[in-house]
LODOGU-353371 format. One record per atom (N, C-alpha, C): residue in one letter; y, z, x; atom name. Coordinates in steps of 0.02 Angstrom, whole numbers, plus 50000, padded with zeros to 5 digits. Layout:
<type->A | c2->Y | c3->Z | c1->X | atom->CA>
...
***
This chain:
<type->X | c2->50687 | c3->51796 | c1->51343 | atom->N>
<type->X | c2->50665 | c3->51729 | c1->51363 | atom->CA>
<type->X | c2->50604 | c3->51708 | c1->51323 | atom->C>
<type->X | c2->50572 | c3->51757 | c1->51292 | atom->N>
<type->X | c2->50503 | c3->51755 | c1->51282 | atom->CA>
<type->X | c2->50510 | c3->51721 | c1->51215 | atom->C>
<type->X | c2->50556 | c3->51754 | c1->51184 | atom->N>
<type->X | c2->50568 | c3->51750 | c1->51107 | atom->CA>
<type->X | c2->50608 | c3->51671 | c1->51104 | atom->C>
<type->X | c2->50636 | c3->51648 | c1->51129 | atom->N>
<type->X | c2->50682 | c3->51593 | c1->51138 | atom->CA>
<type->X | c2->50622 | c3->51538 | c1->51140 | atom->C>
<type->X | c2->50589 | c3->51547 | c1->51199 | atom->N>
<type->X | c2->50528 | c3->51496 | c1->51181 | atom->CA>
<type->X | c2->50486 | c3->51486 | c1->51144 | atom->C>
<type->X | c2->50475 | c3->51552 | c1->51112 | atom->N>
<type->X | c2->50423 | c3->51556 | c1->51047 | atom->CA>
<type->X | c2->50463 | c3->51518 | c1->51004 | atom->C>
<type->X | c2->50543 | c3->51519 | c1->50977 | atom->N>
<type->X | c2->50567 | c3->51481 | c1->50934 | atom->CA>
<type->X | c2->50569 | c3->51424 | c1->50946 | atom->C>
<type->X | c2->50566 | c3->51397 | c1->51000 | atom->N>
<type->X | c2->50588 | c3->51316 | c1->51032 | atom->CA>
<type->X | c2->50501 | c3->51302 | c1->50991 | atom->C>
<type->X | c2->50471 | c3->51337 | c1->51021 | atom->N>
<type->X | c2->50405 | c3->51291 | c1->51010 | atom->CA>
<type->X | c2->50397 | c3->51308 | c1->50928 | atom->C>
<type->X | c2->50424 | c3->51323 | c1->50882 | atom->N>
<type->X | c2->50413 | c3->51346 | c1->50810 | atom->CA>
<type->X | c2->50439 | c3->51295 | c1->50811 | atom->C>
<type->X | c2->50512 | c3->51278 | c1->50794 | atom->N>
<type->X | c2->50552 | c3->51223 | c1->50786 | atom->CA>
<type->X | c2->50534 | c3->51153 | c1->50795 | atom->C>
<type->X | c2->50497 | c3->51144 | c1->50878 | atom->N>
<type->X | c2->50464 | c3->51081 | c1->50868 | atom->CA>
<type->X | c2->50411 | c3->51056 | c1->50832 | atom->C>
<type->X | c2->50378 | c3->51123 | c1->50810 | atom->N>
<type->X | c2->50309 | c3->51113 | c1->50762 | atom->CA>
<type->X | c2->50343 | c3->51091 | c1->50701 | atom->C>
<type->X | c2->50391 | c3->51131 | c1->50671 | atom->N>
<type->X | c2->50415 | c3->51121 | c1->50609 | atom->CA>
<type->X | c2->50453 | c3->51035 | c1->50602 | atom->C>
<type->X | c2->50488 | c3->51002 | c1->50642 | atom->N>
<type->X | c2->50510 | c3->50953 | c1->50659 | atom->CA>
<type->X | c2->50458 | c3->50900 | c1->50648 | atom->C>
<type->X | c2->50402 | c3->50916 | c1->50690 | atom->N>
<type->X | c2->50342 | c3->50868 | c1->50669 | atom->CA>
<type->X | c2->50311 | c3->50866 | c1->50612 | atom->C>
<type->X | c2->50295 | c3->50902 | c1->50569 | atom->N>
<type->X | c2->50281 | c3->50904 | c1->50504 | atom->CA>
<type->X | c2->50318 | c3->50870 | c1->50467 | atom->C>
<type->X | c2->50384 | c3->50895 | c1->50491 | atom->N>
<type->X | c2->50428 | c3->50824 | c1->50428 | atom->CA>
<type->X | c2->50438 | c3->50791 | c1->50421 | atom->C>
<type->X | c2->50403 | c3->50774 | c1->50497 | atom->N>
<type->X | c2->50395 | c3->50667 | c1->50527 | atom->CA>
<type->X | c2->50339 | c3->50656 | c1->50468 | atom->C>
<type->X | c2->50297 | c3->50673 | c1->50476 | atom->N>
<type->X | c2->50233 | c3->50681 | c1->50452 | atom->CA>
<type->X | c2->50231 | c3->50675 | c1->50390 | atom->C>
<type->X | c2->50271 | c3->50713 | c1->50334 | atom->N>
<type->X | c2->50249 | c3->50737 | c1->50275 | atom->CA>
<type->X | c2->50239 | c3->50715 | c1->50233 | atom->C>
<type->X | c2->50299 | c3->50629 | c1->50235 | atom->N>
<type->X | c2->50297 | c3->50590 | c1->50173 | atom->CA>
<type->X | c2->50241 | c3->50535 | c1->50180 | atom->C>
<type->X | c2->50206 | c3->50527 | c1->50234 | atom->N>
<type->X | c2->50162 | c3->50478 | c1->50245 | atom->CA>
<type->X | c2->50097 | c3->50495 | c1->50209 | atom->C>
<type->X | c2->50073 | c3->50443 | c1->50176 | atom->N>
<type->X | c2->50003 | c3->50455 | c1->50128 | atom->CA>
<type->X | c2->49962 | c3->50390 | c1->50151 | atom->C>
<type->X | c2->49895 | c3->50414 | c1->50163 | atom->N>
<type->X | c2->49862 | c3->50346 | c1->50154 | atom->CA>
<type->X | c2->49811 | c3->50345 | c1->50085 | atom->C>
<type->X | c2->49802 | c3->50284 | c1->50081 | atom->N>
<type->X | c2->49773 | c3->50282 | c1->50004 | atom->CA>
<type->X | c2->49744 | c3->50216 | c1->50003 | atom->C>
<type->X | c2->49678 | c3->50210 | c1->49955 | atom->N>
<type->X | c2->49651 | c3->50140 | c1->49969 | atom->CA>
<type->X | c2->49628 | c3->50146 | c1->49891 | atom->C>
<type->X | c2->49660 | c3->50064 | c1->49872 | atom->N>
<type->X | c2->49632 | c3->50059 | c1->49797 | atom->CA>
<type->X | c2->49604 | c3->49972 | c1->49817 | atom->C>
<type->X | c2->49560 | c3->49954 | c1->49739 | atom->N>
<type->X | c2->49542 | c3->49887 | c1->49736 | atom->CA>
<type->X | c2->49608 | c3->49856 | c1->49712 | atom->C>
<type->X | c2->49572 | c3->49797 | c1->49777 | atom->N>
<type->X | c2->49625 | c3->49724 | c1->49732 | atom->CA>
<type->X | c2->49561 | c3->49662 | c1->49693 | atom->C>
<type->X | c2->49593 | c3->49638 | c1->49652 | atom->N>
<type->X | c2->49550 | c3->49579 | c1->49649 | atom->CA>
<type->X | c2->49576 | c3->49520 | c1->49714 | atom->C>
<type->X | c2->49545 | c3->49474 | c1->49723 | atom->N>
<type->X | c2->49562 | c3->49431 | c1->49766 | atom->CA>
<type->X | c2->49503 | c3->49386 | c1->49798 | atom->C>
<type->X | c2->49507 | c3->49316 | c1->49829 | atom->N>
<type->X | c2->49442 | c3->49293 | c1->49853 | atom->CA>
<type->X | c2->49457 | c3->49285 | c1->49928 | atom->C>
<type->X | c2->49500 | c3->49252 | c1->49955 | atom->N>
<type->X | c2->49525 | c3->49236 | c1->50021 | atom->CA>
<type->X | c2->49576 | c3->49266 | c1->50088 | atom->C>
<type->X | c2->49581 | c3->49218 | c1->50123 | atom->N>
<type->X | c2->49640 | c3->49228 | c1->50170 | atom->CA>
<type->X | c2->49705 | c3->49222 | c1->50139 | atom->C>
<type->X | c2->49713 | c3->49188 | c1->50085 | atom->N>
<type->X | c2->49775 | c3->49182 | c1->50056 | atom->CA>
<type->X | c2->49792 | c3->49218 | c1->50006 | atom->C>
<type->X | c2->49740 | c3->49259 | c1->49971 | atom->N>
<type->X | c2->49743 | c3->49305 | c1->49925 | atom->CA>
<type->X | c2->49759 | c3->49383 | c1->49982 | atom->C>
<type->X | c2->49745 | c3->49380 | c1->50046 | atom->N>
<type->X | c2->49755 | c3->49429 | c1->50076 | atom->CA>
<type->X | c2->49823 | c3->49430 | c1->50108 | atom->C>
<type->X | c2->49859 | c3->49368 | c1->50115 | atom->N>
<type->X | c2->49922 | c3->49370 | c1->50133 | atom->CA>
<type->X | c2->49970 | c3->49371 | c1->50080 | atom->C>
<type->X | c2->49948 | c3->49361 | c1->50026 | atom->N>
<type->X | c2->49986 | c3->49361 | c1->49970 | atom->CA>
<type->X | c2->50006 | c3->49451 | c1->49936 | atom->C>
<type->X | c2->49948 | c3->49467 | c1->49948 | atom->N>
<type->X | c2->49925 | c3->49532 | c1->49943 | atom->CA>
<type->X | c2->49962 | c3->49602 | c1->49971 | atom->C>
<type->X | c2->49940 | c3->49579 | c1->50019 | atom->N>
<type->X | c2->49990 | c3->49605 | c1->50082 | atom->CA>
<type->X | c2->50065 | c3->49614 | c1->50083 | atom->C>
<type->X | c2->50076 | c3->49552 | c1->50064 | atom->N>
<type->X | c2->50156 | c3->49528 | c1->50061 | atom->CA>
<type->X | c2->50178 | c3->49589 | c1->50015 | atom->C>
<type->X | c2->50152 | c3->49598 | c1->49937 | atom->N>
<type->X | c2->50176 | c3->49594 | c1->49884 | atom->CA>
<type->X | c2->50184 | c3->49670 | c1->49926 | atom->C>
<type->X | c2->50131 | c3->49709 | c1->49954 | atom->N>
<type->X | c2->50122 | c3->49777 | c1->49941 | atom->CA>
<type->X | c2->50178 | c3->49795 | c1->49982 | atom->C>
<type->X | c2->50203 | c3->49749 | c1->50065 | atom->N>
<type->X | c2->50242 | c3->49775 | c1->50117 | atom->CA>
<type->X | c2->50313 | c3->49763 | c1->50071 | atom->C>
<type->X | c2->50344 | c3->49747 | c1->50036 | atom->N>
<type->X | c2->50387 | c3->49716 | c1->50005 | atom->CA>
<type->X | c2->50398 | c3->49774 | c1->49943 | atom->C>
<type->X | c2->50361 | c3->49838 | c1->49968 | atom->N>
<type->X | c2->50379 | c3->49908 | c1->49912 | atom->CA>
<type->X | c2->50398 | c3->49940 | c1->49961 | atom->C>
<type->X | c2->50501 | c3->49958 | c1->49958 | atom->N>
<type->X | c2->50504 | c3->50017 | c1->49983 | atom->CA>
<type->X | c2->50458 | c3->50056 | c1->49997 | atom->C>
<type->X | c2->50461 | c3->50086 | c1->50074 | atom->N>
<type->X | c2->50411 | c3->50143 | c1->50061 | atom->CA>
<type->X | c2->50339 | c3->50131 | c1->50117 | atom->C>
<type->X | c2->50321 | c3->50076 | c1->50102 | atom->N>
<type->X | c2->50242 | c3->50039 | c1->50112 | atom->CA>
<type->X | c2->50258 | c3->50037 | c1->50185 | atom->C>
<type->X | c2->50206 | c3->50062 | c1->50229 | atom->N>
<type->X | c2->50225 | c3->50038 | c1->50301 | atom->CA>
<type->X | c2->50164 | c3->50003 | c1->50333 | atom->C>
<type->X | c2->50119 | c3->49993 | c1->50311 | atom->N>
<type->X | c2->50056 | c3->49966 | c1->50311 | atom->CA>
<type->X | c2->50007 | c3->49943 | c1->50259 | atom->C>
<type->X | c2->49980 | c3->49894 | c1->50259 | atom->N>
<type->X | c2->49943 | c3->49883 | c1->50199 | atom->CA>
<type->X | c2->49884 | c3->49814 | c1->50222 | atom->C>
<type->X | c2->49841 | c3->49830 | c1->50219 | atom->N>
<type->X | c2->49787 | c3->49791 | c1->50243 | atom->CA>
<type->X | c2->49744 | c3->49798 | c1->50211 | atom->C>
<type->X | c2->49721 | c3->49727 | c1->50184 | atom->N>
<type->X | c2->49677 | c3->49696 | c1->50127 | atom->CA>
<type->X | c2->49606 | c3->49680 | c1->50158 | atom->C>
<type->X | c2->49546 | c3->49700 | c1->50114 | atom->N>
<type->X | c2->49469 | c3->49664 | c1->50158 | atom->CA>
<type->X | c2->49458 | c3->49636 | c1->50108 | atom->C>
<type->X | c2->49442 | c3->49582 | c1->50122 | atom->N>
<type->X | c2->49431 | c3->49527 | c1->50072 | atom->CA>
<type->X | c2->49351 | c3->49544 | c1->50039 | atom->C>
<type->X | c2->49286 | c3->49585 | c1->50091 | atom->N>
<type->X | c2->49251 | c3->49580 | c1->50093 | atom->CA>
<type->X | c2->49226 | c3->49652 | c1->50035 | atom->C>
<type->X | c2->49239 | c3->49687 | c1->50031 | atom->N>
<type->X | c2->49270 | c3->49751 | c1->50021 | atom->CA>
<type->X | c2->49299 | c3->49756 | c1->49938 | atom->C>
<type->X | c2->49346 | c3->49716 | c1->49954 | atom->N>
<type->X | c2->49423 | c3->49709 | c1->49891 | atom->CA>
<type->X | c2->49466 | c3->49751 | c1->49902 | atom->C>
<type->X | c2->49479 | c3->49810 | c1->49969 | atom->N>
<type->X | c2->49493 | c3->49869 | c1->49963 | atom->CA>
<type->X | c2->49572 | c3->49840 | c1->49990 | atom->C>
<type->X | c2->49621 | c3->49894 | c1->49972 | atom->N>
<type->X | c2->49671 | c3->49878 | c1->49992 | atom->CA>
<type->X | c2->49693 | c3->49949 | c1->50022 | atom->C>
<type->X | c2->49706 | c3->49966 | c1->50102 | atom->N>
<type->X | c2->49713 | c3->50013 | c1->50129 | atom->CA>
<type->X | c2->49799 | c3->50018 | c1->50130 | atom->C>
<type->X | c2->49814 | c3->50075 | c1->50105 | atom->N>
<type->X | c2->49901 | c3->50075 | c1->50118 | atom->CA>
<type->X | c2->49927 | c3->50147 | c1->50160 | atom->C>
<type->X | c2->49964 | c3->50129 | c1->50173 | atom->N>
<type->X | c2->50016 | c3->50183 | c1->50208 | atom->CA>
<type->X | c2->50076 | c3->50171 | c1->50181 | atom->C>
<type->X | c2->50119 | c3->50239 | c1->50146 | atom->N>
<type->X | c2->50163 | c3->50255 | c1->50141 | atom->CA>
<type->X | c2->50191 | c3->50315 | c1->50128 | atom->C>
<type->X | c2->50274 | c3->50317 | c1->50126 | atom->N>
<type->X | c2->50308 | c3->50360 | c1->50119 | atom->CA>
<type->X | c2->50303 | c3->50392 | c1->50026 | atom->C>
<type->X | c2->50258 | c3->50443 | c1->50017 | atom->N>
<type->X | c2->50257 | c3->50464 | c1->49947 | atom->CA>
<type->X | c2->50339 | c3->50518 | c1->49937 | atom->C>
<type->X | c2->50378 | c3->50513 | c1->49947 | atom->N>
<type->X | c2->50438 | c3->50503 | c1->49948 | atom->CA>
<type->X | c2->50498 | c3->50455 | c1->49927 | atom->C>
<type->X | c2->50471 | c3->50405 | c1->49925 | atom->N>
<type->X | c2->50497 | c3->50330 | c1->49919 | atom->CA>
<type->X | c2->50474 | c3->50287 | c1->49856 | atom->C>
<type->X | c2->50385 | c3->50298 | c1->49858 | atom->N>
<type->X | c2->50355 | c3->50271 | c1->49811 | atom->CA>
<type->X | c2->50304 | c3->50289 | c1->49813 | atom->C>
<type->X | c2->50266 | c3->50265 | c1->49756 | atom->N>
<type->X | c2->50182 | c3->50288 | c1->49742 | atom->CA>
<type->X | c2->50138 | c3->50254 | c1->49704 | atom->C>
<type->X | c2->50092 | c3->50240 | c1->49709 | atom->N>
<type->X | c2->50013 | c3->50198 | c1->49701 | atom->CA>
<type->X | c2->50045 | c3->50137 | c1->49656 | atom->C>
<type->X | c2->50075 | c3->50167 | c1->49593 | atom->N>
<type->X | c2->50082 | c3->50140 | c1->49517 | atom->CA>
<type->X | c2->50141 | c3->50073 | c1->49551 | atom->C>
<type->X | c2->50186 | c3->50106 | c1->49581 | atom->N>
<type->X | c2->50246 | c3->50034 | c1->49608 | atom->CA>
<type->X | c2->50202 | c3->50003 | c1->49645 | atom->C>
<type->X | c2->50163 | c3->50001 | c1->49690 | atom->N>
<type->X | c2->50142 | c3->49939 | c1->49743 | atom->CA>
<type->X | c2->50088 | c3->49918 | c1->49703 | atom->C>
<type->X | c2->50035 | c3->49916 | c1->49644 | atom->N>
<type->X | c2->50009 | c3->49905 | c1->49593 | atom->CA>
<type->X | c2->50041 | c3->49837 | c1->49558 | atom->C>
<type->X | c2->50104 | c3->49854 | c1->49531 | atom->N>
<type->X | c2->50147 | c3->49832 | c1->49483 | atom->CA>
<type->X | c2->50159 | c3->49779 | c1->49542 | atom->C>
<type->X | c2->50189 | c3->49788 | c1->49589 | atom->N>
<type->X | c2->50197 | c3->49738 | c1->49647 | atom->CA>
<type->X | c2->50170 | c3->49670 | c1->49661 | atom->C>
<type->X | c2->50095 | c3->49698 | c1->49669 | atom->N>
<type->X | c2->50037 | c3->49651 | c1->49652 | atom->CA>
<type->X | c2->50017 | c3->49630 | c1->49598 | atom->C>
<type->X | c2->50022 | c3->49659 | c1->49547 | atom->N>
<type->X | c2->49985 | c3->49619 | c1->49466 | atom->CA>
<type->X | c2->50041 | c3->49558 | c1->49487 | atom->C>
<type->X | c2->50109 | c3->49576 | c1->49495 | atom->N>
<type->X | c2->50159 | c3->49532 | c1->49487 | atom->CA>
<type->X | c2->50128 | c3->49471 | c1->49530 | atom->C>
<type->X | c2->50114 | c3->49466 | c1->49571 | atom->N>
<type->X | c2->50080 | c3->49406 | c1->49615 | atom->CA>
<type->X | c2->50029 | c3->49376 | c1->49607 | atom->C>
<type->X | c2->49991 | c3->49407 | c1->49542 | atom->N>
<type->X | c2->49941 | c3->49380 | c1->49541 | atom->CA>
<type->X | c2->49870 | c3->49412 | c1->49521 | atom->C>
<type->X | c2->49850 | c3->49480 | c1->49566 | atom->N>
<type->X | c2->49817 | c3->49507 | c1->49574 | atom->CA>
<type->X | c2->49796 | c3->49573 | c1->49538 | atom->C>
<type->X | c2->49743 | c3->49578 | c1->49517 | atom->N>
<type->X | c2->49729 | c3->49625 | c1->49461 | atom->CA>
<type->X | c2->49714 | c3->49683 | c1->49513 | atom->C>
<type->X | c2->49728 | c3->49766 | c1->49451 | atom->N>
<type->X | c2->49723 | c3->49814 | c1->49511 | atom->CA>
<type->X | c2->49693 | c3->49874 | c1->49460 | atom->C>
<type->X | c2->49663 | c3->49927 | c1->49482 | atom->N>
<type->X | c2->49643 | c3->49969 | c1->49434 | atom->CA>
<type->X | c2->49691 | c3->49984 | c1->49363 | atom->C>
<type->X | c2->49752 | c3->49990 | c1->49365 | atom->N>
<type->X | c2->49781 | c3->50006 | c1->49319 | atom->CA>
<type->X | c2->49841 | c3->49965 | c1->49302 | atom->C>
<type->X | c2->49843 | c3->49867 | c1->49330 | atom->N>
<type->X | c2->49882 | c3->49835 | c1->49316 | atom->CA>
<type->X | c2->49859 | c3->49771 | c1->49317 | atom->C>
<type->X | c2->49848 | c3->49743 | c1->49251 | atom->N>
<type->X | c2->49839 | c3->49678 | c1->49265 | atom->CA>
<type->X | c2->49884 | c3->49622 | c1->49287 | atom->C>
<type->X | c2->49842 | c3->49571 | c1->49318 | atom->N>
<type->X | c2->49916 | c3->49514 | c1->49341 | atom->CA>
<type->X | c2->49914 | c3->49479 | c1->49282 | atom->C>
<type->X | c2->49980 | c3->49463 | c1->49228 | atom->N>
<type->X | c2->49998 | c3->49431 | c1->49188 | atom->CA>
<type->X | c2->49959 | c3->49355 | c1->49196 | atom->C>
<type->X | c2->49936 | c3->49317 | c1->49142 | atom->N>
<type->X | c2->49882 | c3->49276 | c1->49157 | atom->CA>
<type->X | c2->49946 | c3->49199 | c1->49157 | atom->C>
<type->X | c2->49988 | c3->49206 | c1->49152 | atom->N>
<type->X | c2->50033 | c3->49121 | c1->49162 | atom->CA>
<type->X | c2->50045 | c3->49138 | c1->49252 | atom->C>
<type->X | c2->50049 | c3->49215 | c1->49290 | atom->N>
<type->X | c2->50064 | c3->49196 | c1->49356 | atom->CA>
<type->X | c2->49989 | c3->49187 | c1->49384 | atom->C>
<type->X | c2->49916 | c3->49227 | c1->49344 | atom->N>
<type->X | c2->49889 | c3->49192 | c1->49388 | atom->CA>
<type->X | c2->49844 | c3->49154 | c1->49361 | atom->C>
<type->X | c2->49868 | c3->49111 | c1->49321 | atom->N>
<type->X | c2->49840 | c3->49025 | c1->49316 | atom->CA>
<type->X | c2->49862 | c3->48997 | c1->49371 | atom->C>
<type->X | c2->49910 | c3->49004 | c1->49394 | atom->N>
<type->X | c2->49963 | c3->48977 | c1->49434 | atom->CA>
<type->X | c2->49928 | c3->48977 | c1->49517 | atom->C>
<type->X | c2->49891 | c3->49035 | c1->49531 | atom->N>
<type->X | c2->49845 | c3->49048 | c1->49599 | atom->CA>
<type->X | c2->49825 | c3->48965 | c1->49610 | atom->C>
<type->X | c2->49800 | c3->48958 | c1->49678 | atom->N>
<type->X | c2->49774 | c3->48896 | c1->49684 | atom->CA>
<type->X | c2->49702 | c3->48905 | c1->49659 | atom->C>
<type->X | c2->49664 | c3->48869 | c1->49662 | atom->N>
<type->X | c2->49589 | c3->48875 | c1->49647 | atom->CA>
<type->X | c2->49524 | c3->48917 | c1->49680 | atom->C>
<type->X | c2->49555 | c3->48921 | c1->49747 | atom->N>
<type->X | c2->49505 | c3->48966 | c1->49768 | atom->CA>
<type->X | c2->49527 | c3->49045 | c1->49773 | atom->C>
<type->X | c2->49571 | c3->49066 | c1->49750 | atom->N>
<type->X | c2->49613 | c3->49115 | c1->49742 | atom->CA>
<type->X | c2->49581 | c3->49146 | c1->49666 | atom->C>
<type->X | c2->49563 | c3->49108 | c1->49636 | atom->N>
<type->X | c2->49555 | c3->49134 | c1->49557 | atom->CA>
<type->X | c2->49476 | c3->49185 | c1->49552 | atom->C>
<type->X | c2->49503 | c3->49233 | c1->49528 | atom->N>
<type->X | c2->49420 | c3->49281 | c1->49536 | atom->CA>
<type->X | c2->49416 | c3->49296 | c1->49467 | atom->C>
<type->X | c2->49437 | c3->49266 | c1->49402 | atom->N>
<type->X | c2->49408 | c3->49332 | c1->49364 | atom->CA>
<type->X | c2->49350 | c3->49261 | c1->49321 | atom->C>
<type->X | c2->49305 | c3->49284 | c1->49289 | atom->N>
<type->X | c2->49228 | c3->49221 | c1->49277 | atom->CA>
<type->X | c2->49267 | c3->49211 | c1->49194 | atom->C>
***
């Protein structure tokens, strides 16, 4: 009986870990000025397989993510965002999409 429960409770430990395993959190800079650079932001990052959270501080620039490193990783939700607009440590946003930002959206001098 003894041994039976020792495995039940191994098994559920092991079970939880693999809930667990692919989830990463990770926080890189975005460029950005606003509320609309933070929904835009946001958008681009939830919109990467993978991403299950992603919350922008405008105040900060930081962009906090959660995801499955399984699925994807830093460099795709990066690419995600340059694409929208937004410059990122290792991706710039192509400068015809962000001429295109509205005006108070535009950060670089």
């Amino acid at each position: 009986m003894k041994t039976k429960v020792l495995s039940l409770v191994a098994l559920l430990m092991m079970g939880t870990v693999s809930v667990f395993a692919g989830n990463k959190t990770e926080k890189i800079e975005v460029k950005g000025n606003c509320g609309m650079c933070e929904k835009r932001i946001e958008k681009a990052a939830l919109g990467v397989d993978g991403v299950s959270k992603a919350d922008w501080n405008k105040e900060t620039k930081q962009l906090e993510l959660v995801f499955d490193d399984t699925k994807t990783d830093l460099d795709k939700v990066e690419v995600a965002i340059a694409k929208v607009g937004h410059d990122t440590p290792k991706h710039k946003a192509p400068d015809d999409v962000y001429k295109k930002l509205p005006d108070c959206c535009l950060y670089r001098k």
